[in-house]
C-alpha positions, 0 to 999 in steps of 0.5 A, a space after each residue: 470523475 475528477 482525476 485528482 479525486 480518483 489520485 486522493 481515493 487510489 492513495 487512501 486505497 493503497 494506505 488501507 491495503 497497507 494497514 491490512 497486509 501488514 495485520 495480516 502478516 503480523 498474525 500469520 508471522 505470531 501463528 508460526 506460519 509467515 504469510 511472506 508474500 504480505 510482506 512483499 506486497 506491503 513494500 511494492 505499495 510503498 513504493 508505488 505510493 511514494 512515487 505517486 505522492 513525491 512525483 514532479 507534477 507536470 504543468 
């Protein structure tokens, strides 16, 4: 597969992953019984997905 493709399906990936813990530890946290380790997860593919969206491209 084109690398690009698989960069722009990765990243739509790890948008939905955000999305999806960030539900999931806002229900939690409204239960009473927060889920912390959604949280951590949220900010790690933040910043896996800023390094991928703002890197140096290499020529």
């Amino acid at each position: 597969m084109n690398p690009r493709l698989l960069q722009r399906i990765g990243v739509v990936g790890g948008f939905l992953l955000i999305f999806l813990a960030t539900s999931e530890f806002l229900r939690s946290y409204r239960l009473g019984e927060p889920k912390w380790m959604y949280l951590v997860m949220i900010f790690g593919m933040a910043i896996v997905l800023t390094s991928t969206l703002f890197r140096k491209r290499r020529k």
